[in-house]
C-alpha positions in Angstrom: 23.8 152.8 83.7 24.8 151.0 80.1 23.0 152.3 77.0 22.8 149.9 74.2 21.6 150.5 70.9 23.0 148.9 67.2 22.9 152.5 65.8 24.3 155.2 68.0 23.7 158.0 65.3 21.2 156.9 62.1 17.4 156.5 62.0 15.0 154.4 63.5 12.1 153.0 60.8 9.9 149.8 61.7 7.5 147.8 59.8 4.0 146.8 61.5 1.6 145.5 58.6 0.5 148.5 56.1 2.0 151.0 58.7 5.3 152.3 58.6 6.7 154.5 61.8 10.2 156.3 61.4 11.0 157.0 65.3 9.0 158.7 66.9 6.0 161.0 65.8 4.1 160.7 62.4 2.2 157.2 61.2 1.2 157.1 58.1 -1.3 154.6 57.3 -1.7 152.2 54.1 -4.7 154.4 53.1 -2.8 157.6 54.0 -4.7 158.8 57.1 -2.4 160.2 59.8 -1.5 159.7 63.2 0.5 160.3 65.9 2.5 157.8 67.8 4.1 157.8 71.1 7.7 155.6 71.1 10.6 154.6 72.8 12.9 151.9 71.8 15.8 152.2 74.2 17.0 147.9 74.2 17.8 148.7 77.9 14.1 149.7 78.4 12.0 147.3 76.2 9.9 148.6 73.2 7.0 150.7 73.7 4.4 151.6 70.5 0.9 152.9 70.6 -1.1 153.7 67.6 -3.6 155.9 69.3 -4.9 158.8 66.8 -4.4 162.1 68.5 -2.1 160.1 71.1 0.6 162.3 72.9 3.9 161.5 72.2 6.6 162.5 74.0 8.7 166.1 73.0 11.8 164.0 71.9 9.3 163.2 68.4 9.5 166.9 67.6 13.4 167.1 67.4 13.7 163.5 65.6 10.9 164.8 63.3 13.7 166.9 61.6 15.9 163.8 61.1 13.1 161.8 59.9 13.8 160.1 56.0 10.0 161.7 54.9 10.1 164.9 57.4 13.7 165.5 57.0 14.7 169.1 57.6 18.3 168.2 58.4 18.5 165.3 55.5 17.4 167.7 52.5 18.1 171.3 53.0 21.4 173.7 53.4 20.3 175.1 57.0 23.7 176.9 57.3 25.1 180.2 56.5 23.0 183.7 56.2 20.5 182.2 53.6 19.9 179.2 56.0 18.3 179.1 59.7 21.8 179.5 62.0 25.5 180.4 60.9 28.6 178.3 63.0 31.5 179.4 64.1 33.8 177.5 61.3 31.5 179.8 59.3 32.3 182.8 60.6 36.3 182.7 60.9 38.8 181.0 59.9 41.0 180.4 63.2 38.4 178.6 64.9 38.7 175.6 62.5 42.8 176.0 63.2 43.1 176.5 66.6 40.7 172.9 66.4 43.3 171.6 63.6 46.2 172.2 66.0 44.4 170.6 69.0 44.5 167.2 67.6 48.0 167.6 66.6 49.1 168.2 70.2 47.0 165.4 71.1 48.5 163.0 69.1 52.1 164.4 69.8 51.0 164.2 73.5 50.0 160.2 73.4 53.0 159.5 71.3 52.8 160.1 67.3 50.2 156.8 66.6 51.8 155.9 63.0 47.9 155.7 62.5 45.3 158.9 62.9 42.0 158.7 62.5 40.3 162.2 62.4 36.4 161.3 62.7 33.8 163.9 62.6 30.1 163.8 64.2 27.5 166.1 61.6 30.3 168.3 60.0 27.9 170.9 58.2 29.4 172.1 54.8 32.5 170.8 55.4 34.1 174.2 56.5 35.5 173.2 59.6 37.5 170.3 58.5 38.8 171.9 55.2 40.2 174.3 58.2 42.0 171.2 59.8 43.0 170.0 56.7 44.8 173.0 55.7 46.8 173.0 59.4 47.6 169.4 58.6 49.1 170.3 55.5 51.1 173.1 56.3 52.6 171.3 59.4 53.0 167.8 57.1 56.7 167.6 58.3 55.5 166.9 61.7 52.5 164.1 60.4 54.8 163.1 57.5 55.4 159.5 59.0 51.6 159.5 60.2 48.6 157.6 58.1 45.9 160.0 57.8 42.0 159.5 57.2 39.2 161.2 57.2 35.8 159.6 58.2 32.8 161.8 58.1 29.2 160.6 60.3 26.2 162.8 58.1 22.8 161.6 57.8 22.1 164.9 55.1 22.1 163.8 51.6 22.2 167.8 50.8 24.9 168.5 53.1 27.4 165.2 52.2 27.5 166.3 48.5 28.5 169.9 49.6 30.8 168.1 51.8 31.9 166.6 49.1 32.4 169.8 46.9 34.0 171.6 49.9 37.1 169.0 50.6 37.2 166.4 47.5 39.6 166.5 44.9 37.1 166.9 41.6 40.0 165.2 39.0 39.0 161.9 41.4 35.6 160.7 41.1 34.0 159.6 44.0 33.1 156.3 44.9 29.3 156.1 45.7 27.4 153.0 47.1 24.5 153.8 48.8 23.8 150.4 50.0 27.0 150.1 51.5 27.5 151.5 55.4 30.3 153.7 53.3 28.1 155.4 51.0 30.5 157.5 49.6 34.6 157.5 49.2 36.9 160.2 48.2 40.4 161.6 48.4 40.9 165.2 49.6 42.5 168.2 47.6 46.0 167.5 50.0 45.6 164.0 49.1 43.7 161.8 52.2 41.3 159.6 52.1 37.9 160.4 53.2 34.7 158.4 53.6 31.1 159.2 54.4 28.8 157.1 57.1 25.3 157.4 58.4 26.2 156.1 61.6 29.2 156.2 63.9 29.1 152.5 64.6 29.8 151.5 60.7 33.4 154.1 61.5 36.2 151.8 61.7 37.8 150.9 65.0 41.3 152.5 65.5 43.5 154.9 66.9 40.9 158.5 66.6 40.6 162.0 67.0 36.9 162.4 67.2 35.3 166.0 66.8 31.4 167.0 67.4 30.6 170.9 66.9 27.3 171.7 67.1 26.0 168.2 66.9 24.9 167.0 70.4 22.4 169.9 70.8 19.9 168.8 67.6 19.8 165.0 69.2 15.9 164.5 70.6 15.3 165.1 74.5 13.0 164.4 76.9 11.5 166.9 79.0 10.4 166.3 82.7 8.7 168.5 84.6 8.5 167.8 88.9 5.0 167.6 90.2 3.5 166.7 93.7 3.0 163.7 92.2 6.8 163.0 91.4 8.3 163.6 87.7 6.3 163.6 85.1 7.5 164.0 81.4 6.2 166.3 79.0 4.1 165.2 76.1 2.7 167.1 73.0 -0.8 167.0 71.7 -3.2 168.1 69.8 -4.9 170.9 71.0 -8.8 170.4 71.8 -9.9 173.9 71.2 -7.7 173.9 67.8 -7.4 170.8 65.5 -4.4 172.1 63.8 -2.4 173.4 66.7 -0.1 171.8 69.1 0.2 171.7 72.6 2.5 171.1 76.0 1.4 168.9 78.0 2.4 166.7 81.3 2.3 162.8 80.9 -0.5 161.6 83.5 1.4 158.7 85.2 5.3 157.8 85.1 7.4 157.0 81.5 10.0 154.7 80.6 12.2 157.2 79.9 12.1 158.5 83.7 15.0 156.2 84.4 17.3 158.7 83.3 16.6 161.8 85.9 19.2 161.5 88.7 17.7 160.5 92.0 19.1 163.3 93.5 18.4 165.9 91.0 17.5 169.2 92.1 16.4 171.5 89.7 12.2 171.5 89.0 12.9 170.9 85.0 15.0 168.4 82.9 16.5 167.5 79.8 17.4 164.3 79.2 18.7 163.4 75.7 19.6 159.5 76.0 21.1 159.5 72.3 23.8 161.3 73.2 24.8 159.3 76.2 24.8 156.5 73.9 27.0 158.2 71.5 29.2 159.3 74.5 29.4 155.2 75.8 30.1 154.4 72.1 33.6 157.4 71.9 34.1 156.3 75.4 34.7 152.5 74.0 36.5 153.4 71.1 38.8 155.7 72.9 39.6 153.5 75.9 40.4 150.4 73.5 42.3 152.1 70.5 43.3 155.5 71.9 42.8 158.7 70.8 40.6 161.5 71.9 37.2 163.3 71.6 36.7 167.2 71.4 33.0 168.2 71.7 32.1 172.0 71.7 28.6 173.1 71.8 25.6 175.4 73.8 25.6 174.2 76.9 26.3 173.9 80.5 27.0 171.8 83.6 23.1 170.3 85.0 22.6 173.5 86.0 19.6 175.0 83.2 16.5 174.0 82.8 14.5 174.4 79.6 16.6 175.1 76.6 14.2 173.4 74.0 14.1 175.8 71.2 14.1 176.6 66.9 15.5 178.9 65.2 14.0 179.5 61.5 15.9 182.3 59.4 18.0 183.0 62.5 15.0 184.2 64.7 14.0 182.4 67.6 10.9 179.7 65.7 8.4 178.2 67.5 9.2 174.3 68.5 5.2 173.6 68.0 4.8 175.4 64.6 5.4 173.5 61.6 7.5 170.8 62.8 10.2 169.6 61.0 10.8 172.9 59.3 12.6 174.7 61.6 16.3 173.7 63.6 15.6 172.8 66.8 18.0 172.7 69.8 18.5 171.7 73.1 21.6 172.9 75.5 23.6 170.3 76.2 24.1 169.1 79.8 27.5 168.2 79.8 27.6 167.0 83.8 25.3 163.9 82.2 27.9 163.6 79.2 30.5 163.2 82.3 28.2 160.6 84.2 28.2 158.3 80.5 31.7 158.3 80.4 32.9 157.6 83.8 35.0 154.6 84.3 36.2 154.3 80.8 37.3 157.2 80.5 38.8 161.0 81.7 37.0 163.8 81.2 37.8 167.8 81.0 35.4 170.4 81.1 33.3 172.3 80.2 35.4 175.2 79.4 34.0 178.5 77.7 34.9 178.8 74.0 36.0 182.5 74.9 38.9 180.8 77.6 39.6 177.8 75.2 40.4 179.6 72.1 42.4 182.3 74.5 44.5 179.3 75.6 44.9 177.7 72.4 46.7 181.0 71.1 43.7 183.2 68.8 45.0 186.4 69.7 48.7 185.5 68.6 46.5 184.0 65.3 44.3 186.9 65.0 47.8 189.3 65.1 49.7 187.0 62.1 46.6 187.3 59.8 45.6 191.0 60.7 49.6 191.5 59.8 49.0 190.2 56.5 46.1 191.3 55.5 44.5 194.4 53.7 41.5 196.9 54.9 38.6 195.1 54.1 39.9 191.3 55.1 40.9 193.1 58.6 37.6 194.1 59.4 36.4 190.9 58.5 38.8 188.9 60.7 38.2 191.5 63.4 34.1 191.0 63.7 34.5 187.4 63.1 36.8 187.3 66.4 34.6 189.1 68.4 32.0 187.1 67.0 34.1 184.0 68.7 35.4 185.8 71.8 32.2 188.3 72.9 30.5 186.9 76.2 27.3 188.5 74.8 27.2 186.4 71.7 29.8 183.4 71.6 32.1 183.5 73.8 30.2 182.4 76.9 27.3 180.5 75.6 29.8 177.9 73.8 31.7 175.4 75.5 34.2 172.7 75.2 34.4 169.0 76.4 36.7 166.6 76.1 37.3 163.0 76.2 40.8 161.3 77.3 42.5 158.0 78.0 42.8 158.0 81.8 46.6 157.6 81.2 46.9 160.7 79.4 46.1 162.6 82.7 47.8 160.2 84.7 50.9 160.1 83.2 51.1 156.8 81.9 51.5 157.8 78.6 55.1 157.6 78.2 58.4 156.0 80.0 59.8 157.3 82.7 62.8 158.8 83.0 65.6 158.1 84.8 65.6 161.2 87.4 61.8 161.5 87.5 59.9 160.4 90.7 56.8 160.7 88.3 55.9 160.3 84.8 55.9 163.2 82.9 52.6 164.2 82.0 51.9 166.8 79.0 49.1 169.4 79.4 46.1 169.0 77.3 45.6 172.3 75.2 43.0 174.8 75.5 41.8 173.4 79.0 44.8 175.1 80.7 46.8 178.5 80.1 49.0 178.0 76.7 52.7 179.3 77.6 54.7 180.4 74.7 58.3 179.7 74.5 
């Protein structure tokens, strides 16, 4: 099935007369009386919108409710880190954002050293995780030394861009700001690259990329579905009857638009279907498959196998998704067998692979050994919890998982000539999704 929207990541806002609706969820009217709304604007679907006061509206509201321009708990606030709601793992060591940095390298060794390399990352939080890239490429810039660099950064957060900005920018170069301009902001790095800021990956420029989402599929909006005798039926929120100020689940009384997406053959009594990411997904699928390049995603999730996974965390306790909404982080667990289904036919796909066997293949433990060699008492301990932090099964070792996104020539072996005694084409593993031998 094609999904088609102009903005794969960004905000939806419409104007009907004196109301304004941003996605789904909250109306405010001219004389500033609430209400809720029900939406779905999929192009492939139609548009649906209902101004019904105390109308259900479908649970994808509640998780767009945080992205919203006036709601906004992912546009204002610093949500990372111990004083926020949830720490990441660029946070919490070092090697993750490495091992990542060296990834892309092999890659583009592996498809053949593009003279152009777009590195383009999806929500990249304080910046952490690509300063850790950036540091790689500079200390192997013999090897990208013929190579033209960029760095193009997709974040909706007005708080989180300017620490962005803090984190990687050069502060003897002012940065460029325009925030009319689909490039709101324009800097160059402390090793010297240029880097620009978007609100949406569709305003990226088209080219050879290395694209990287951590942590970013699983705050997109889902629907939830729940089976009944009477077929699949999605669920809704409302207001409670008993309690005007309290929310409630509830199922949708006939069939939705957005039933379109559940596999005819699904099995499991309870969905989550998140149709933003499958449009993201088409959109890397595109841009890979014309330009070249590749996409690394790593996140919570698993392979259509859970069920509900809807939750918040609020000062990194488990929160409530019905309790104050747009306060709160709110995820989902991504289902990475419907990732697979988006990109079939345009491009490969490998995974999902445990964090815990992905970082083992990429080389952490020969990592973790060169900085525990050099390091003193306090900085070893550090490195130590932060690996098994990484590696544990009971915390993130098991629960992560990495995805990726290929030409189909780069597992075909396509990728470069053949030689004169080879039968086949050569074709060079893809790091971290197999066992990493040393020489």
């Amino acid at each position: 099935m094609g999904l088609r929207r102009k903005s794969p990541v960004g905000i939806w806002k419409y104007e009907f007369s004196t109301w304004r609706v941003d996605c789904v969820g909250i109306a405010s009217a001219s004389n500033g009386s609430m209400f809720w709304v029900f939406f779905s604007g999929m192009e492939c679907l139609g548009l649906y919108c209902f101004r019904i006061k105390h109308c259900p509206c479908s649970v994808s509201w509640i998780s767009l409710s945080a992205q919203q321009s006036h709601l906004g708990y992912y546009v204002y606030r610093d949500m990372l880190g111990e004083k926020g709601d949830f720490i990441t793992s660029p946070e919490i060591s070092q090697i993750f954002g490495e091992l990542l940095g060296i990834w892309f390298i092999s890659e583009w060794m592996a498809t053949g050293k593009n003279a152009a390399f777009q590195l383009v990352e999806l929500g990249p939080g304080r910046g952490t995780l690509a300063g850790d890239i950036l540091r790689v490429f500079s200390q192997l810039g013999s090897v990208l030394k013929n190579c033209d660099i960029s760095i193009h950064l997709v974040e909706v957060s007005r708080k989180l861009s300017e620490i962005q900005a803090l984190t990687l920018t050069e502060e003897k170069i002012p940065l460029e700001r325009n925030a009319g301009s689909p490039v709101y902001m324009k800097g160059v790095t402390k090793s010297g690259i240029p880097i620009s800021w978007y609100r949406d990956l569709h305003d990226v420029p088209k080219g050879h990329s290395f694209y990287l989402a951590h942590e970013f599929f699983d705050v997109l909006p889902v629907h939830k579905f729940q089976k009944t005798p009477q077929g699949w039926r999605e669920v809704f929120i409302d207001i409670d009857p008993q309690v005007s100020d309290k929310l409630r689940f509830v199922l949708a009384p006939c069939v939705t638009p957005a039933e379109v997406f559940i596999q005819r053959d699904e099995m499991r009594d309870h969905v989550e279907v998140c149709p933003e990411a499958g449009i993201i997904v088409q959109e890397l699928s595109q841009r890979i498959a014309l330009t070249g390049g590749a996409a690394l995603i790593a996140d919570y999730g698993h392979d259509g196998t859970k069920t509900d996974t809807f939750r918040g965390f609020c000062g990194h306790k488990l929160h409530d998704v019905l309790t104050a909404p747009g306060t709160a982080d709110l995820t989902a667990d991504v289902d990475f067998s419907y990732l697979r289904r988006m990109a079939e036919g345009q491009v490969a796909s490998l995974g999902p692979i445990k964090q815990q066997m992905f970082l083992k293949n990429m080389g952490i433990d020969v990592r973790l050994k060169v900085l525990l060699d050099k390091s003193d008492e306090p900085a070893r301990q550090q490195l130590l919890q932060g690996y098994d932090m990484l590696m544990n099964p009971k915390k993130m070792g098991e629960r992560f998982n990495f995805f990726a996104l290929l030409p189909h020539q780069r597992l075909h072996g396509r990728s470069h000539p053949m030689n004169a005694c080879q039968s086949k084409p050569s074709v060079s593993p893809v790091a971290g999704f197999g066992e990493l031998a040393w020489r």
